[in-house]
Rosetta silent file (secondary structure, phi, psi, omega in degrees, C-alpha in Angstrom):
SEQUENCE: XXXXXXXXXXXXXXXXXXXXXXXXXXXXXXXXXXXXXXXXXXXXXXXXXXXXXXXXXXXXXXXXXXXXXXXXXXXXXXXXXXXXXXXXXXXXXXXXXXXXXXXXXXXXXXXXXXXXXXXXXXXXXXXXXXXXXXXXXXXXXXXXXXXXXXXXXXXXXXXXXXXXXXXXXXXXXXXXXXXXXXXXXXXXXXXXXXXXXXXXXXXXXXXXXXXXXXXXXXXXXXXXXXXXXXXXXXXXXXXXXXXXXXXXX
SCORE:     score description
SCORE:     0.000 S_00000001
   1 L     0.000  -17.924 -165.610  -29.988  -15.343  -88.378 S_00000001
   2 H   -90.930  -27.645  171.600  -29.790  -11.730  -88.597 S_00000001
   3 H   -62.296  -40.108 -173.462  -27.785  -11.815  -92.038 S_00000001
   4 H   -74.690  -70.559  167.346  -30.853  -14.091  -93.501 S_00000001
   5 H   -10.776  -67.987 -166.205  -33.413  -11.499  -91.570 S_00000001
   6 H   -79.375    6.659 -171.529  -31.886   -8.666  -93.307 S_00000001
   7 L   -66.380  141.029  -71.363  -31.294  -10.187  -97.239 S_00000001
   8 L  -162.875  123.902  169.360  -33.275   -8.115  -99.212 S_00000001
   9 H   -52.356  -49.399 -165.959  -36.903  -10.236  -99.670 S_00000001
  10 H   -84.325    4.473  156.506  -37.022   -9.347 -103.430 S_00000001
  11 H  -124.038   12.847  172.037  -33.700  -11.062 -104.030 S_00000001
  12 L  -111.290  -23.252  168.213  -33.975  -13.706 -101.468 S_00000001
  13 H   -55.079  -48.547  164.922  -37.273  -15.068 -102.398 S_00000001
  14 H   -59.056  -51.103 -166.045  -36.139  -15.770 -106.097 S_00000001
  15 H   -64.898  -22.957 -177.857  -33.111  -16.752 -105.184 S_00000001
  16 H   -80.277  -42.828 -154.845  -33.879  -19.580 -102.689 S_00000001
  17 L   -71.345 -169.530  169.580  -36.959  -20.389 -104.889 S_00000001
  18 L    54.712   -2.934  158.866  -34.403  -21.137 -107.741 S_00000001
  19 L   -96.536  -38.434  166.358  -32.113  -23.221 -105.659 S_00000001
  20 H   -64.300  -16.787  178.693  -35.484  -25.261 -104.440 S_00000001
  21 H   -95.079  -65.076  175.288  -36.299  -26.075 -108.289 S_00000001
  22 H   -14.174  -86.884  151.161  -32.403  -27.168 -108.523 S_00000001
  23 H    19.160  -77.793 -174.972  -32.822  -29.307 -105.883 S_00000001
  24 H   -65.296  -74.036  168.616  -35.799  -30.634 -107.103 S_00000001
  25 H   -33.397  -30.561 -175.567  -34.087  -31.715 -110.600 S_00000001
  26 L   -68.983  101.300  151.704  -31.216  -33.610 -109.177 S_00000001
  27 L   -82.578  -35.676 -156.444  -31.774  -37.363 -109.777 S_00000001
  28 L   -79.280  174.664  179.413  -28.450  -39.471 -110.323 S_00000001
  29 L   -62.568  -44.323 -176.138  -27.565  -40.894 -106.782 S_00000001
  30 L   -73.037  -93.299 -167.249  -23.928  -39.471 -106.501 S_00000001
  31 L   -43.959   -8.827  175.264  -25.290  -36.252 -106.430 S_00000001
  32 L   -42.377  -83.524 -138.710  -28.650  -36.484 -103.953 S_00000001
  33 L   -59.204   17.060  156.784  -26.448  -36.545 -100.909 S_00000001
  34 H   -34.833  -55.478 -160.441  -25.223  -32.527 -102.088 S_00000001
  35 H   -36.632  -53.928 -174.836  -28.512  -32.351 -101.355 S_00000001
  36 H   -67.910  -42.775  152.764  -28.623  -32.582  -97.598 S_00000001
  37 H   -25.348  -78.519 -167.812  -25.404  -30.453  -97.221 S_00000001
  38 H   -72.181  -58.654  176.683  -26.387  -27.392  -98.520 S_00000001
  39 H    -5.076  -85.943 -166.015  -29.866  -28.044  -96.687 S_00000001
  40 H  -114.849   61.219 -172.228  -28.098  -27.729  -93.563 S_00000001
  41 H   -99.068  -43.028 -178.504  -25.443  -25.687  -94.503 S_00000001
  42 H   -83.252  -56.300  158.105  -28.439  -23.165  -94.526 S_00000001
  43 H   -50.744  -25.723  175.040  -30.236  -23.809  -91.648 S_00000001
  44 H   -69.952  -35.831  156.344  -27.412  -23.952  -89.782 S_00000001
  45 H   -38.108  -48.269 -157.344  -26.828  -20.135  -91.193 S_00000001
  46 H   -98.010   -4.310 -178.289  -30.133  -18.817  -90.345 S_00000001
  47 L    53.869   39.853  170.207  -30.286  -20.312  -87.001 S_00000001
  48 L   -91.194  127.012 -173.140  -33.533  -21.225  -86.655 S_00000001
  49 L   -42.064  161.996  173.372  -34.072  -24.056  -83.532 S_00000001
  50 L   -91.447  -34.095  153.422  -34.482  -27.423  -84.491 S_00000001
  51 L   -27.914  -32.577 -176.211  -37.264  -27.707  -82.673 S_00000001
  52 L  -105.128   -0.828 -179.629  -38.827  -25.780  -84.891 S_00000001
  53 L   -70.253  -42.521 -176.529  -37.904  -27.570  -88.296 S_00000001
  54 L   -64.440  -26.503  177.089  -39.000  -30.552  -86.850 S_00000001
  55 L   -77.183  -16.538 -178.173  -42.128  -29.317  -85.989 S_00000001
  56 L   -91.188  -21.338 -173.979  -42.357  -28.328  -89.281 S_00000001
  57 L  -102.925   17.486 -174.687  -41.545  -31.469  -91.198 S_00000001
  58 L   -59.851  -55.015  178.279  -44.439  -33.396  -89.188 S_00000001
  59 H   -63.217  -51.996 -157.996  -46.735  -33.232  -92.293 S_00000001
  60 H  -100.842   13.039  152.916  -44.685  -33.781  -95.273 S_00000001
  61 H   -62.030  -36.326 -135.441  -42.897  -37.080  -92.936 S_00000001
  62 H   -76.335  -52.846 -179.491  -46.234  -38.385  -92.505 S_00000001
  63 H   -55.106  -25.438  174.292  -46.910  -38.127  -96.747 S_00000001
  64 H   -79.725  -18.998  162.720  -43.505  -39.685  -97.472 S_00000001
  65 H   -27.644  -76.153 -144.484  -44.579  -42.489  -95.470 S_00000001
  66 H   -58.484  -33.275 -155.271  -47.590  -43.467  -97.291 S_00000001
  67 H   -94.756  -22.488 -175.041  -45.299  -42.816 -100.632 S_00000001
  68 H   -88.626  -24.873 -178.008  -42.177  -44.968  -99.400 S_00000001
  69 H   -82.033  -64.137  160.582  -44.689  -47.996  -98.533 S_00000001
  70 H    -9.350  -77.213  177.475  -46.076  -47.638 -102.150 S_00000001
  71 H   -67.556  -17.880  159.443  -42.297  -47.687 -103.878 S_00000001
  72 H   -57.807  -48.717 -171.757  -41.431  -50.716 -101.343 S_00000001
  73 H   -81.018  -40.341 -178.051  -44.221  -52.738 -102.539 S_00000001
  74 H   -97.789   -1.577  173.395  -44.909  -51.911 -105.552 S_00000001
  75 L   -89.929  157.546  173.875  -41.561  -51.277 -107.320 S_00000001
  76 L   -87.364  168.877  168.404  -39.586  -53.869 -109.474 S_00000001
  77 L   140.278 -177.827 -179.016  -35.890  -55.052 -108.305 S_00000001
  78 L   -82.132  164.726 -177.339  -35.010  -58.210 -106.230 S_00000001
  79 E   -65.981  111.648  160.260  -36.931  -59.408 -103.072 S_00000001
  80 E   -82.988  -45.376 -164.404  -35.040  -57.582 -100.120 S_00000001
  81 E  -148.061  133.897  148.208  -37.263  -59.133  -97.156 S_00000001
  82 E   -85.189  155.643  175.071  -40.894  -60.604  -97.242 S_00000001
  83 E  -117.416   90.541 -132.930  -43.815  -59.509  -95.047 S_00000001
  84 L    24.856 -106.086 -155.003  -47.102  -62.085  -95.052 S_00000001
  85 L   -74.266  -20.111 -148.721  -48.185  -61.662  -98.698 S_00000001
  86 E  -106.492  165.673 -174.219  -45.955  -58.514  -99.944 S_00000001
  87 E  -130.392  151.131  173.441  -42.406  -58.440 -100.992 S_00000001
  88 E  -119.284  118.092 -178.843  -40.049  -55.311 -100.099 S_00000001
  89 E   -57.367  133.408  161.831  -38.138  -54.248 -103.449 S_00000001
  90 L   -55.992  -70.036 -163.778  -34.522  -53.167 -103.665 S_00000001
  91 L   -73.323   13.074  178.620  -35.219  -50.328 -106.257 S_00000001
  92 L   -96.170  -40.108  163.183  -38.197  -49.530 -104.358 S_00000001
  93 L   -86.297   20.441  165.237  -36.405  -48.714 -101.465 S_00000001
  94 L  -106.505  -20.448  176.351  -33.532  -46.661 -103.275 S_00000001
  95 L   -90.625  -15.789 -174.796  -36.175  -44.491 -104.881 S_00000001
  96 L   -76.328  -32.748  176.906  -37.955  -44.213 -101.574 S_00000001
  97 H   -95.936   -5.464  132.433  -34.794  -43.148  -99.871 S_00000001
  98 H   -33.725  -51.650 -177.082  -33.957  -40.811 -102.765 S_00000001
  99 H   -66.511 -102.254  168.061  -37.393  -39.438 -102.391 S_00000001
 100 H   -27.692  -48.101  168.581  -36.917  -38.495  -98.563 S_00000001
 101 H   -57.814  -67.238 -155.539  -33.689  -36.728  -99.157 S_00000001
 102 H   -46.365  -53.603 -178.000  -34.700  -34.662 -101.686 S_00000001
 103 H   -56.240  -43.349  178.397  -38.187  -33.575 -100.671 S_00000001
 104 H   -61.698  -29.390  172.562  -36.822  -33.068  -97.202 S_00000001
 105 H   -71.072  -13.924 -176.199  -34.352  -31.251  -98.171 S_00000001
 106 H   -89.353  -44.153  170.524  -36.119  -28.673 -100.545 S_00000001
 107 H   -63.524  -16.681 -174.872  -38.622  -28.047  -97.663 S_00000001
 108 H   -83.666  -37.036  175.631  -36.161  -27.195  -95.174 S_00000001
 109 H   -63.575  -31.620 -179.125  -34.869  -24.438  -97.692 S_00000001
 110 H   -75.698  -28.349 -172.790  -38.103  -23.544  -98.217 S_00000001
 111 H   -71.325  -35.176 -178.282  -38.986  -23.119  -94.249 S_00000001
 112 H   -50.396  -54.410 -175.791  -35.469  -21.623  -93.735 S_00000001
 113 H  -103.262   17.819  177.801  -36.812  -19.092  -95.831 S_00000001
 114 H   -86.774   -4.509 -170.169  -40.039  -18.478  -95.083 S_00000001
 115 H  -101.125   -3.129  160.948  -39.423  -18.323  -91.488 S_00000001
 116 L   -69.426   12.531  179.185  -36.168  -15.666  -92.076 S_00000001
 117 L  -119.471  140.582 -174.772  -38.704  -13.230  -93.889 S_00000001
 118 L   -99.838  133.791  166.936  -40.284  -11.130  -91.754 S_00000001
 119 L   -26.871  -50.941 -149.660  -44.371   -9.944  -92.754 S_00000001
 120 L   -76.548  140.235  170.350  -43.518   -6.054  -92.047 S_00000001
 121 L    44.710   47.122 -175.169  -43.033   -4.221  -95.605 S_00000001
 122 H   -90.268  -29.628 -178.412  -42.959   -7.715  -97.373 S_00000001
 123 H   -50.532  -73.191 -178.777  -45.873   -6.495  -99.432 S_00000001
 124 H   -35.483  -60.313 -167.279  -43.719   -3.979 -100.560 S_00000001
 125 H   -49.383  -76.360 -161.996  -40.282   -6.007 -101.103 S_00000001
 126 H   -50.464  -60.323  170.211  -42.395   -8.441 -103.354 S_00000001
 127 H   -18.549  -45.375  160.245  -44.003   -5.388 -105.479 S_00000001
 128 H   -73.450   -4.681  171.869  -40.736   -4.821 -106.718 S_00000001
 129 L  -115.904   51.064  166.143  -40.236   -7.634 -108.506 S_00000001
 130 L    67.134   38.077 -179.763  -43.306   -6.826 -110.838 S_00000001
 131 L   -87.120  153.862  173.954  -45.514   -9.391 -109.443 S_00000001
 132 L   -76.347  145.724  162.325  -49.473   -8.185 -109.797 S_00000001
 133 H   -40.139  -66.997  173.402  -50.623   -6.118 -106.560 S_00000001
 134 H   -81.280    7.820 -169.126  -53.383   -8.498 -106.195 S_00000001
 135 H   -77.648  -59.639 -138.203  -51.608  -11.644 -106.534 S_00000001
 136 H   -97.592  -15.994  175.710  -49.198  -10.455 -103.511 S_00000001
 137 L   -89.314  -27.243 -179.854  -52.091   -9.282 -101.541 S_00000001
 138 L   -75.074  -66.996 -160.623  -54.140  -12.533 -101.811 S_00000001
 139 L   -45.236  -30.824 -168.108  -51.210  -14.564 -101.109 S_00000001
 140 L  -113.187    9.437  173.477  -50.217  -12.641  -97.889 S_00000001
 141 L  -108.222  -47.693  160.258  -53.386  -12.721  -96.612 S_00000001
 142 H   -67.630  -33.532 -133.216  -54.006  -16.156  -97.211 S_00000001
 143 H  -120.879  -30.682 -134.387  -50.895  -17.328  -95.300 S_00000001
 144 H  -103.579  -34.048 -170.357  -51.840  -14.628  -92.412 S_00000001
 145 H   -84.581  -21.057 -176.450  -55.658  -16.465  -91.892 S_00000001
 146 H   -83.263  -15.423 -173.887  -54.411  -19.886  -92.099 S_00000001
 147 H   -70.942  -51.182 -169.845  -51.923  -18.954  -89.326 S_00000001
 148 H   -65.229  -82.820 -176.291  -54.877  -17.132  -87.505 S_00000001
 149 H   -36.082  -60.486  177.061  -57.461  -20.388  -88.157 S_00000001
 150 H   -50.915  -10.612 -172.843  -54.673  -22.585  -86.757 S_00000001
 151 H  -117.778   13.309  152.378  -54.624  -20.792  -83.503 S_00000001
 152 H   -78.829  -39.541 -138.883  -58.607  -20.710  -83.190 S_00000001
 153 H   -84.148  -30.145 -154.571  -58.368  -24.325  -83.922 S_00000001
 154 H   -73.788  -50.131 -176.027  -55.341  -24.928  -80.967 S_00000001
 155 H   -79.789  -18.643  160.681  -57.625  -23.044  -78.568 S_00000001
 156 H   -23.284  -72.877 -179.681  -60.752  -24.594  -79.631 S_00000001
 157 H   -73.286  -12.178 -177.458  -59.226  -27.914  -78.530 S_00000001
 158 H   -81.148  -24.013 -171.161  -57.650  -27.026  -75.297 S_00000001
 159 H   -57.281  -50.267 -166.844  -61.262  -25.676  -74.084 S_00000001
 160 H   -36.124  -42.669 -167.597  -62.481  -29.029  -75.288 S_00000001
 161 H   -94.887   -3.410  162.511  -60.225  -30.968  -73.182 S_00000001
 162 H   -56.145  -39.153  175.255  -60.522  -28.800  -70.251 S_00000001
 163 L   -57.959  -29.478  172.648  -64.354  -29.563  -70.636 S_00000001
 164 L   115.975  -16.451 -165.358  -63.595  -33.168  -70.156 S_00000001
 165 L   -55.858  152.062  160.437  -64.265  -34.479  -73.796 S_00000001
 166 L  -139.256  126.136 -154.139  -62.454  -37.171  -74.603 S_00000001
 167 L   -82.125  -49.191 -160.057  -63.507  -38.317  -78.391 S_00000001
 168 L    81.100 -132.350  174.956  -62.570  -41.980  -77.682 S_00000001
 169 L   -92.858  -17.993 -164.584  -62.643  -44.642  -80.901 S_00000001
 170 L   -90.726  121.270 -179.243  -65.599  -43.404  -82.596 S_00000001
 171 H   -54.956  -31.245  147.248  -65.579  -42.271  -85.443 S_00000001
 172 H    -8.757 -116.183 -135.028  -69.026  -40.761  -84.943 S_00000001
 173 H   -65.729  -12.264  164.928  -68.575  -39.248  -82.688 S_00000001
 174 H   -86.408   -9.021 -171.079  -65.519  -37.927  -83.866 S_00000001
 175 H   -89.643  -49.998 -176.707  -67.049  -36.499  -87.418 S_00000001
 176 H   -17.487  -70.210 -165.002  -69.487  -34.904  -84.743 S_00000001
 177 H   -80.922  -57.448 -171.988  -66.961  -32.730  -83.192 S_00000001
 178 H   -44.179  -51.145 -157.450  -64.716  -32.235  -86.413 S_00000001
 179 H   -36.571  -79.120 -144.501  -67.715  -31.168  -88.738 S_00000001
 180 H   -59.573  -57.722  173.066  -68.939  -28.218  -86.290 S_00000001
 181 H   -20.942  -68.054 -151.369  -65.691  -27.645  -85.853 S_00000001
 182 H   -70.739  -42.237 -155.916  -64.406  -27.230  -89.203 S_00000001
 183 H   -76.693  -14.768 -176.126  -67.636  -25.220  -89.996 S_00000001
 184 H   -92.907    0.239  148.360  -67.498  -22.564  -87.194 S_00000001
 185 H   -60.421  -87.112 -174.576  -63.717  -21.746  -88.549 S_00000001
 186 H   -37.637  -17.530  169.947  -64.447  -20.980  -91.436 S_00000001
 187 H   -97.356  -11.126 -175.961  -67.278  -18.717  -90.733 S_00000001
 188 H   -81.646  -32.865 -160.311  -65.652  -16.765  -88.081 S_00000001
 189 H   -80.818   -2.164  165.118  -62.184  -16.696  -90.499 S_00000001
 190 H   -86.164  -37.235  177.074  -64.838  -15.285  -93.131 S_00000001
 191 H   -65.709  -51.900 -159.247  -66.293  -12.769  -90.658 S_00000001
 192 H   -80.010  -90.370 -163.093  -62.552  -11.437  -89.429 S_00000001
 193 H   -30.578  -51.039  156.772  -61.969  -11.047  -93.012 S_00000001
 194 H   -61.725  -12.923  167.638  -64.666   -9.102  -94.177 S_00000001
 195 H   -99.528  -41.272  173.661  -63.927   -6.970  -91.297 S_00000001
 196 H   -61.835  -25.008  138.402  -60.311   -6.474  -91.782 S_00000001
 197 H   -12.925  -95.195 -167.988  -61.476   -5.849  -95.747 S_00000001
 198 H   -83.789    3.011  162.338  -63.024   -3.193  -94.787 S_00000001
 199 H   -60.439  -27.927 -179.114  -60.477   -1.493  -92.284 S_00000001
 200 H  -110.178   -8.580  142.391  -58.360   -1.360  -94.934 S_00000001
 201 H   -41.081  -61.408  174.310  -60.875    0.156  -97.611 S_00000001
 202 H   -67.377   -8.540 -173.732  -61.067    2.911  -94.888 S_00000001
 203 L  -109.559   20.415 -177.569  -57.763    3.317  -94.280 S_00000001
 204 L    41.737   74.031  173.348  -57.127    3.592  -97.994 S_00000001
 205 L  -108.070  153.677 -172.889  -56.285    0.276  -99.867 S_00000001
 206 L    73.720   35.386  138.763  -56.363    0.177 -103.335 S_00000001
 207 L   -76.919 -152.223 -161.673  -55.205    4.099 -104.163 S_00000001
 208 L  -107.132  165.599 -165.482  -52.737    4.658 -106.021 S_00000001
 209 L   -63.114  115.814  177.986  -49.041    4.295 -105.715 S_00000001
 210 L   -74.773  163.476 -169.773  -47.782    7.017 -102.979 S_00000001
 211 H   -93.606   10.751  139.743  -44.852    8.385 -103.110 S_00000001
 212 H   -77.204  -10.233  156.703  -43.770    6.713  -99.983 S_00000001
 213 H   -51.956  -69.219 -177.529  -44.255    3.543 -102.047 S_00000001
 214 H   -50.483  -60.410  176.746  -42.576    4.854 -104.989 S_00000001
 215 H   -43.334  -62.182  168.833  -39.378    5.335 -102.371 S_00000001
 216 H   -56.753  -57.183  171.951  -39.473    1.903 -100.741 S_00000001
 217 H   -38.036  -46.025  176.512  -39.227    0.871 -104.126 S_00000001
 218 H   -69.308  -25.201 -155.526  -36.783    2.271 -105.085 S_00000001
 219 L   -68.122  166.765 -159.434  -34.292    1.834 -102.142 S_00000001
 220 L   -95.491  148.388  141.384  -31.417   -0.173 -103.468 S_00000001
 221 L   -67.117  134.400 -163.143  -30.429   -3.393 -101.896 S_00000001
 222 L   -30.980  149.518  159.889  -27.621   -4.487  -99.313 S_00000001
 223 H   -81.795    8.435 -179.593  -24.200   -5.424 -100.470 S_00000001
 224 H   -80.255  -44.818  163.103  -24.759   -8.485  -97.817 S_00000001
 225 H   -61.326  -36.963  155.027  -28.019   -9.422 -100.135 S_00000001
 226 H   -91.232    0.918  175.020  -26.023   -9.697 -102.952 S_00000001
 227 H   -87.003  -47.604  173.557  -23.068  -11.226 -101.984 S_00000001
 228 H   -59.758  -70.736 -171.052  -26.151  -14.343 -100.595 S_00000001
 229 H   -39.995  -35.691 -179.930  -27.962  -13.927 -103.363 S_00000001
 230 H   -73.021  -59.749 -166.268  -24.823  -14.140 -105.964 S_00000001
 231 H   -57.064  -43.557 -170.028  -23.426  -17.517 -103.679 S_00000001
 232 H   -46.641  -54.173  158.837  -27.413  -18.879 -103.832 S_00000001
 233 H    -3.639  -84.368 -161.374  -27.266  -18.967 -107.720 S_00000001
 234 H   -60.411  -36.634 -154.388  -24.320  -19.483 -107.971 S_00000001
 235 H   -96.271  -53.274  168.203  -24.712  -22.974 -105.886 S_00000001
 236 H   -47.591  -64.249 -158.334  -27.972  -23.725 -108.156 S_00000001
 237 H   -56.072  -51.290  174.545  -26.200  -23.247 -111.539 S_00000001
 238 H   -37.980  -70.826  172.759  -23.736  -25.879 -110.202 S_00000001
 239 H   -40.159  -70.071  175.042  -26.373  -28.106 -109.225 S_00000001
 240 H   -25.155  -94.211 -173.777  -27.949  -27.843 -112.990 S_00000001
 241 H   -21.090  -46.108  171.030  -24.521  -28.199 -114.711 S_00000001
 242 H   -55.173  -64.519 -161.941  -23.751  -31.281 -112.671 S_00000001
 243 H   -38.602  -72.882 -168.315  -26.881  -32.962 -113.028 S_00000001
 244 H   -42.303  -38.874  179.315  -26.473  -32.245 -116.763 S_00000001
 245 H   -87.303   -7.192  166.902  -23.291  -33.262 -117.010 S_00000001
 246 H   -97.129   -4.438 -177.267  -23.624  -36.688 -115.189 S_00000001
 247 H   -98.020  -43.463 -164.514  -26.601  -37.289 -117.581 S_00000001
 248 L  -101.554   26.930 -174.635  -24.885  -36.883 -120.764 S_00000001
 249 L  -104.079    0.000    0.000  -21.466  -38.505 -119.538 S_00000001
């Protein structure tokens, strides 16, 4: 994990991002399972627990449900099994299980790298690779409050159940508790903001570039970062070429 830690942000951020659009592109069938490989060819690299992938892949399981009962039902191909009224499709379930490789696998690269980049002097890292200031500032800010909102909402709920609530079936009564919920995040995660805003007006954001800036900028990157960074590519371009080359054989 400490080789992924240390890979230079402003060539590992492109570089994974450009192996996740690869990815993404691959259609014919022989090539999906690649897919899964290199996944956890990488995770296995950056050593992050599985505990925590999994925890991570809760959400985008839940959406490939809803999207795999959709291409079962609703796709053409022969009748594999019926269910009352509905029929479950052959080519509905090869794009469904197509579908589940791929997306899972392009999210796991992306959590591999978002959880191998560390916040401190990230600002910076991205700044070199000409990105707008305020682009890199919203964006890292945004990420930092939704982290922050999630952990109001986690404590939120334990006082609740320490309190005894128990929501039960109703939906009432369950819109009750979300609304109020929902609305006193958002005004506190507006409040924290506007205060951290201006801590960092006073503390002088938005001069001009110092020449401890100008330095970080400059510093050169690892030969470790470019030896990843060279292989990441390098692994994409492959991917392309195949793809391409299984389309027009």
């Amino acid at each position: 994990m400490r080789a992924f830690e240390n890979w230079d942000t402003s060539l590992k951020i492109p570089s994974l991002f450009l192996l996740m659009m690869s990815m993404a592109l691959i259609r014919d069938q022989h090539l999906i399972p690649l897919l899964p490989c290199i996944a956890a060819v990488l995770f296995i690299a950056s050593g992050i627990p599985l505990s925590l992938l999994l925890t991570r892949l809760r959400a985008p399981v839940v959406f490939l449900l809803f999207v795999s009962v959709f291409l079962v039902l609703f796709s053409e191909g022969e009748t594999l099994a019926r269910i009352g009224p509905f029929d479950l499709k052959s080519l509905g379930a090869i794009l469904a299980l197509n579908t589940w490789v791929r997306v899972l696998s392009v999210i796991s690269v992306g959590i591999v790298m978002i959880q191998t980049t560390p916040l401190s002097g990230l600002s910076g890292k991205l700044k070199r690779m000409l990105i707008p200031h305020i682009l890199i500032d919203i964006g890292i800010m945004t990420g930092r409050y939704i982290m922050v909102i999630g952990e109001d909402y986690s404590k939120m709920k334990n006082a609740r159940k320490l309190r005894g609530y128990a929501p039960g079936r109703s939906l009432t009564r369950r819109l009750g508790v979300i609304v109020p919920t929902a609305a006193t995040l958002l005004i506190k995660g507006f409040q924290q903001s506007e205060r951290v805003f201006h801590a960092m007006r006073m503390r002088g954001y938005g001069s001009n570039f110092t020449g401890d800036d100008r330095s970080r900028a400059l510093e050169r990157p690892s030969t470790l970062s470019i030896l990843l960074s060279f292989a990441t590519i390098a692994v994409s371009l492959l991917l392309i070429v195949l793809e391409i080359t299984v389309e027009t054989a």
